[in-house]
C-alpha positions as CSV (number, residue, x, y, z in Angstrom):
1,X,-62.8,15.8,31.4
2,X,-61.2,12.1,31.7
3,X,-58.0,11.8,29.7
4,X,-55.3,9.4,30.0
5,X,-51.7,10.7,30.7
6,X,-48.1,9.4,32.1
7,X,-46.1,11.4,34.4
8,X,-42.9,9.0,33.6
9,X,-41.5,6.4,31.3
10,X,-42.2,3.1,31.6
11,X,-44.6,-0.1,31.1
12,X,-48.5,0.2,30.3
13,X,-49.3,0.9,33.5
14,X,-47.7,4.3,33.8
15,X,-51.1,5.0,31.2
16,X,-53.8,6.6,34.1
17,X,-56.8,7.7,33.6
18,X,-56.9,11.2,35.4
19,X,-59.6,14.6,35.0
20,X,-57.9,17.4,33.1
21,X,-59.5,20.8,32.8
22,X,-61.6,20.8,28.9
23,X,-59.2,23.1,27.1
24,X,-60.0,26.8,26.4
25,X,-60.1,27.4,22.7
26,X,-57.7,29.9,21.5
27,X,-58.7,32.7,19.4
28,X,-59.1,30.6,15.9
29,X,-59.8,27.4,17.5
30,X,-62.5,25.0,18.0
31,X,-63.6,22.8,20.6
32,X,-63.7,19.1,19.3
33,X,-65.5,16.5,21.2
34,X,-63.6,13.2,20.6
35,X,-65.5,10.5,19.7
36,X,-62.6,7.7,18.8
37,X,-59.0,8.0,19.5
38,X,-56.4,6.1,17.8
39,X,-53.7,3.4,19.0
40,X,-50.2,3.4,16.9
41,X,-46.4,2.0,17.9
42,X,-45.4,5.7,18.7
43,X,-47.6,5.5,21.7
44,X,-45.7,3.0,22.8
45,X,-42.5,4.2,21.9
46,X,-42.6,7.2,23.4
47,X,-44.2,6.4,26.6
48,X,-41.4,3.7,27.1
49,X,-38.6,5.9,26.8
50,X,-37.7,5.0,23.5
51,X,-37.4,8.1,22.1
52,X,-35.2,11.2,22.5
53,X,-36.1,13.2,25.2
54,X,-35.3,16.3,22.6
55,X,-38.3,14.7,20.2
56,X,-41.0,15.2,22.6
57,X,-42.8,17.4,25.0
58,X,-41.5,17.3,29.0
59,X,-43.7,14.7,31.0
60,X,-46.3,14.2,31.7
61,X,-47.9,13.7,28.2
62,X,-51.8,12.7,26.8
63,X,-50.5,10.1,24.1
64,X,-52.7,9.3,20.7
65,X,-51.8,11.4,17.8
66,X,-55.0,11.5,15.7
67,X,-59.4,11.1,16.2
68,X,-62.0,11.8,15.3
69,X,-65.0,13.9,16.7
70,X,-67.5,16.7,16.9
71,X,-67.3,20.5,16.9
72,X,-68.8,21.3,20.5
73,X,-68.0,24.6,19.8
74,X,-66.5,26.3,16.6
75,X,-65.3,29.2,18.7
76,X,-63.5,32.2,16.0
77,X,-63.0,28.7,13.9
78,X,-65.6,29.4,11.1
79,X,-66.5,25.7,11.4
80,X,-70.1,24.5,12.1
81,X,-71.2,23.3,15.4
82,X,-71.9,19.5,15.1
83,X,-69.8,19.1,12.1
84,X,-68.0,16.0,12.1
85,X,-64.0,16.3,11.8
86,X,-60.7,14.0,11.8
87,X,-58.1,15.6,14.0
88,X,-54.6,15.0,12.4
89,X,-50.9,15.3,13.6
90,X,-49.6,18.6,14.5
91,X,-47.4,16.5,17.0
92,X,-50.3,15.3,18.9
93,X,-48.8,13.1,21.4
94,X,-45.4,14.1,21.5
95,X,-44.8,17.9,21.2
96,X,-48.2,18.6,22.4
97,X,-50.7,16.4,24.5
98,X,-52.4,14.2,22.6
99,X,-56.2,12.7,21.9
100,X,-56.5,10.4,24.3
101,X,-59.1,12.7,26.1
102,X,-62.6,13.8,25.7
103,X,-62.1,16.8,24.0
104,X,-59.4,18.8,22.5
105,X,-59.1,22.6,21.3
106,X,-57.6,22.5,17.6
107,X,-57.3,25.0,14.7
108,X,-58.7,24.5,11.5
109,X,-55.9,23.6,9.5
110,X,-55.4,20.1,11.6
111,X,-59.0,19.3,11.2
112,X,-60.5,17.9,8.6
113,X,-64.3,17.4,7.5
114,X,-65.1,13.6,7.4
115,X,-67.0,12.8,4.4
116,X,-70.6,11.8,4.8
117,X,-71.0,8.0,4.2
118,X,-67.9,7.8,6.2
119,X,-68.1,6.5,9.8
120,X,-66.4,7.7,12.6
121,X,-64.8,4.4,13.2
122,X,-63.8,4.0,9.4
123,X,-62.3,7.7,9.6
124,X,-60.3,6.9,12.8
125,X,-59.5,3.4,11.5
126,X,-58.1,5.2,8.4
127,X,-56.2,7.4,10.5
128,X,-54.4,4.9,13.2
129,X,-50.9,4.4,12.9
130,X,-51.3,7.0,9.6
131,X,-50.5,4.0,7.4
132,X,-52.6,4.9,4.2
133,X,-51.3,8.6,4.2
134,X,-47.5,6.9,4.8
135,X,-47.7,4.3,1.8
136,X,-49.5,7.0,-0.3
137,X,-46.2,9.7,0.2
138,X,-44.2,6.5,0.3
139,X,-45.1,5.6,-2.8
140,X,-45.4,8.5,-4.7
141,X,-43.3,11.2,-3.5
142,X,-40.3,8.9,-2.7
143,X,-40.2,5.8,-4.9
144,X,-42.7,7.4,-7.6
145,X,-44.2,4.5,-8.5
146,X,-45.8,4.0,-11.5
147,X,-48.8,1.7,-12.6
148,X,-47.6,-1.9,-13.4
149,X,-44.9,-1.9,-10.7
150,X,-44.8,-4.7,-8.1
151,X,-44.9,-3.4,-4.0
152,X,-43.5,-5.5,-1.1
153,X,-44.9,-3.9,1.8
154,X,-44.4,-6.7,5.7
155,X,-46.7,-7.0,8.3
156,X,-50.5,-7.9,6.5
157,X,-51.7,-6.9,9.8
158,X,-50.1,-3.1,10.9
159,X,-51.0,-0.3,9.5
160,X,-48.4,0.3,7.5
161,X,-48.6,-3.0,5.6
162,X,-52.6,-3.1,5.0
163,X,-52.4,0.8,4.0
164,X,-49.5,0.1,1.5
165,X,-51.4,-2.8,0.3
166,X,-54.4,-1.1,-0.4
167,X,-52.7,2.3,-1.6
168,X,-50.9,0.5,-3.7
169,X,-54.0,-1.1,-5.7
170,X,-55.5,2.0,-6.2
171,X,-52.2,3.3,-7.6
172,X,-52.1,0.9,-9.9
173,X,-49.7,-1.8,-8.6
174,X,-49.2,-4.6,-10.8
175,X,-48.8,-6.8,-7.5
176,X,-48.5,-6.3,-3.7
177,X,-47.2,-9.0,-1.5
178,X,-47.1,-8.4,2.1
179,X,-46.1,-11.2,5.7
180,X,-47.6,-12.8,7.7
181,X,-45.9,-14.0,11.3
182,X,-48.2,-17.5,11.5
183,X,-50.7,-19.5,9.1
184,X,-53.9,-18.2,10.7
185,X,-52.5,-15.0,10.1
186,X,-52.1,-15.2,6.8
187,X,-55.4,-16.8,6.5
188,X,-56.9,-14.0,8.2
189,X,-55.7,-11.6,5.1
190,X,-56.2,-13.7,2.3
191,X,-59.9,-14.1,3.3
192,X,-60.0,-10.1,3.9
193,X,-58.7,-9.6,0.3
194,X,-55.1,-9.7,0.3
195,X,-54.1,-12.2,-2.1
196,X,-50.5,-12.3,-2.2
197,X,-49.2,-12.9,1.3
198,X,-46.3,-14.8,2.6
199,X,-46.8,-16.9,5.9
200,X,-43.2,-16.4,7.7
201,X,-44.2,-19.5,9.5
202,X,-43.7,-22.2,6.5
203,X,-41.2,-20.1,4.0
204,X,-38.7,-17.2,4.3
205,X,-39.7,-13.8,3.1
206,X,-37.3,-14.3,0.5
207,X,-38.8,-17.9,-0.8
208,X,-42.1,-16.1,-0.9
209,X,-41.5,-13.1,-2.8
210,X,-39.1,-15.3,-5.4
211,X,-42.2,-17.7,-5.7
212,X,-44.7,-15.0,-6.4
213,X,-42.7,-13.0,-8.3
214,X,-41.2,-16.0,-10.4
215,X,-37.9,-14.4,-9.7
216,X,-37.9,-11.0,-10.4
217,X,-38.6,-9.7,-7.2
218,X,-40.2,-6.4,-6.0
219,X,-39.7,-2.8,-7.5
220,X,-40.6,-0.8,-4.6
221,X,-40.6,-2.0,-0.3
222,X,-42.7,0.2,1.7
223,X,-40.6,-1.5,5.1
224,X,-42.5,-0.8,8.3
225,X,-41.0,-4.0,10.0
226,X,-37.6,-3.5,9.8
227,X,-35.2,-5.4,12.4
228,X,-34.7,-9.1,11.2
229,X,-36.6,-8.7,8.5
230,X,-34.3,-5.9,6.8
231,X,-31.6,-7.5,5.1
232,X,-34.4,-9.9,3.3
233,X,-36.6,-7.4,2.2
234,X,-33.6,-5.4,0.6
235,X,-32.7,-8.4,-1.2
236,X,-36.2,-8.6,-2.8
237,X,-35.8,-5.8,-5.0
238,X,-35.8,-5.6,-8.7
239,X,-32.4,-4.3,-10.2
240,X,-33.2,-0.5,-9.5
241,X,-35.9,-0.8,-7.2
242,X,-36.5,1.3,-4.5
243,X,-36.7,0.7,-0.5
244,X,-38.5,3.0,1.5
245,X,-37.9,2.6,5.2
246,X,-40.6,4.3,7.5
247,X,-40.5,2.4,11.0
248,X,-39.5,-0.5,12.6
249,X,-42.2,-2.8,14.4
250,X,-39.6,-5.6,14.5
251,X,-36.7,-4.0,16.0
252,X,-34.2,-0.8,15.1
253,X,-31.2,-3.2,13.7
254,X,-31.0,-5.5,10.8
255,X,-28.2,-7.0,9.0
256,X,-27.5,-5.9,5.1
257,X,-25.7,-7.7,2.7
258,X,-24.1,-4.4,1.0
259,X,-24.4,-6.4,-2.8
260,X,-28.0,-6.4,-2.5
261,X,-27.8,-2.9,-2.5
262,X,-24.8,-2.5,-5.1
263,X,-25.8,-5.3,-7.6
264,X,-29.6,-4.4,-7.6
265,X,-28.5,-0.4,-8.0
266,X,-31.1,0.0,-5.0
267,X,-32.0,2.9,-3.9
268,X,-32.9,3.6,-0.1
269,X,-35.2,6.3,1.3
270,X,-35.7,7.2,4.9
271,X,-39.2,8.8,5.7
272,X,-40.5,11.2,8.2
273,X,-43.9,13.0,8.0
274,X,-42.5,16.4,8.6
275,X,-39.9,16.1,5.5
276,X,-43.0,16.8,3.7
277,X,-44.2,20.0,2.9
278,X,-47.8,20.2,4.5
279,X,-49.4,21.1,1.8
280,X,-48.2,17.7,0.4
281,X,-49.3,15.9,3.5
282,X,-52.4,17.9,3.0
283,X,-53.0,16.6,-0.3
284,X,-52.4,12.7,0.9
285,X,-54.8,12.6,3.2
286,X,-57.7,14.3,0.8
287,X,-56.7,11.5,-1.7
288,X,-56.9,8.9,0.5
289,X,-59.7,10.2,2.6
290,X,-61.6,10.2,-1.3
291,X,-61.3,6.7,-1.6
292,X,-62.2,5.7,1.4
293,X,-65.9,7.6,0.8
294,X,-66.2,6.2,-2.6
295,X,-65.4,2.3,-1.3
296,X,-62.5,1.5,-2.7
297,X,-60.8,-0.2,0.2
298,X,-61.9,-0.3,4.1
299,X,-59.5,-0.5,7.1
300,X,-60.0,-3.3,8.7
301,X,-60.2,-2.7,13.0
302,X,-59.4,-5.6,14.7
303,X,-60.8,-4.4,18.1
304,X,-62.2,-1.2,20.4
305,X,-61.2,-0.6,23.7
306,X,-63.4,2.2,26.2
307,X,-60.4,5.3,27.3
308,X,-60.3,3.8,30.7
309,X,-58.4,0.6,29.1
310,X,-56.3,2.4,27.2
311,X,-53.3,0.3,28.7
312,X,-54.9,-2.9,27.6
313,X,-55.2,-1.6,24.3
314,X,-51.4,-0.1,23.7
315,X,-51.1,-3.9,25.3
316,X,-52.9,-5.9,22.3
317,X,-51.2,-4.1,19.6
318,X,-48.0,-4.2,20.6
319,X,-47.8,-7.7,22.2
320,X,-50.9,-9.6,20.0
321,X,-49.8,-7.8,16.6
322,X,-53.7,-8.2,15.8
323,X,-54.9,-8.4,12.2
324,X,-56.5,-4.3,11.8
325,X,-56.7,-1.3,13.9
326,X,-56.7,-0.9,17.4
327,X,-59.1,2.2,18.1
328,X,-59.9,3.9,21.4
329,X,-63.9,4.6,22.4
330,X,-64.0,7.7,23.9
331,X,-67.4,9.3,23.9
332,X,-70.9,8.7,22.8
333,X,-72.7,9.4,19.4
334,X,-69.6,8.1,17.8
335,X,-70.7,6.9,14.0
């Protein structure tokens, strides 16, 4: 089967297409045919060398830590042939190969049934970058938001900003304000939707948020940005509002001023999928999966690339910070 791997760490180019043997199921398994792969920053991170050696599998690796596809073969699995599926973490990518192949050999509890009316691409945009099933835990099992509360949540175009955005709304968010890095940008969003954005171009993240917020600021940031951006989002908060930090797009260091966090009686949350019990995580991804087949909100995917250009795509997201989901074709019938 094609698949793409890296043997070392290093630039896009160390992504090569190569022919792995398809994977034997295991008793229990099935055999998933992937139809869309997805592209997210921890791609990149780890295949630059970014990340503790003690976090991931020994080279080489398959990156791409979720898809969607087809049971070729259900195997022990008790799933039906042809059923459609979403194949979710389980440390795809970095403790095990990833789904940046054609087909990979999965157990049931790291599948799950896409809804009909769903497409594959909708599924697999849902799932890139995980940002709906981060701002949904985000929000609720670590700032326990509550209907009528305001969300700050950077970067309109990631998947952590949209999926906050749109999480949020359905959560009952009084207001969400997210960034833009340029006008057309933030023109981009405003046309998909997203009302309350602020163009980093013409005001400071801080200017924007006072504006919309006539002062008061934000009770909860969902802060997938980080870097320079940190010590301004902090300072957005409501007195006793809540910051929730799960990754850093714009960099891994960011300068505080420590009386935004005293005055404001902030409080600061650092998030990791596995702190969750996976039941919980479980339980995220049905809700948001729900809402996604009953139209509530739509990912946006701001461009496919076929596997063999997998290094082009890791490319665009990182370097072009496009406005949606970057998804990987992988094989046919896809829907």
């Amino acid at each position: 089967m094609r698949a793409i791997q890296y043997g070392k760490h290093g630039g896009y180019d160390e992504l090569r297409l190569v022919d792995l043997p398809v994977p034997e199921p295991e008793p229990g398994q099935a055999l998933v045919r992937i139809t869309y792969g997805t592209v997210s920053p921890l791609d990149n991170t780890v295949r630059a060398g970014r990340m503790s050696p003690d976090l991931h599998k020994p080279l080489p690796i398959v990156p791409g830590g979720a898809a969607v596809g087809v049971v070729a073969d259900p195997g022990t699995s008790g799933l039906a042939a042809g059923a459609r599926v979403a194949v979710t973490g389980m440390g795809r990518g970095l403790s095990v190969d990833g789904t940046w192949r054609e087909y990979v050999a999965e157990h049931p509890s790291a599948l799950s049934p896409v809804p009909d009316g769903v497409t594959d691409r909708q599924m697999a945009a849902l799932q890139a970058g995980a940002g709906h099933v981060t701002a949904y835990l985000a929000l609720t099992e670590l700032a326990r938001i509550r209907p009528g509360q305001s969300v700050l949540a950077p970067g309109i175009g990631g998947a952590v900003g949209m999926g906050t955005a749109q999480v949020a709304a359905q959560l009952g968010a009084s207001q969400v304000i997210s960034t833009a890095g340029s006008t057309a940008k933030a023109e981009q969003a405003r046309a998909a939707g997203f009302a309350h954005v602020v163009d980093l171009s013409r005001e400071t993240l801080r200017e924007g948020v006072a504006r919309l917020t006539g002062g008061k600021g934000v009770d909860v940031v969902v802060d997938g940005v980080g870097g320079p951006l940190l010590g301004d989002a902090l300072a957005c908060l409501a007195r006793g509002g809540d910051y929730v930090c799960v990754g850093y797009a714009g960099g891994t260091r960011g300068t505080v001023d420590v009386t935004d966090l005293i005055w404001r009686t902030a409080r600061v949350h650092g998030y990791m999928f596995n702190m969750f019990a996976p039941a919980t995580a479980a339980a995220a991804r049905r809700t948001v999966t729900g809402w996604l087949a009953e139209g509530r909100f739509d990912p946006v995917v701001a461009r496919e690339f076929p596997l063999e250009e997998a290094a082009r795509a890791q490319r665009h997201l990182i370097e072009e910070r496009p406005f949606g989901r970057v998804l990987l074709t992988v094989s046919e019938n896809g829907r």
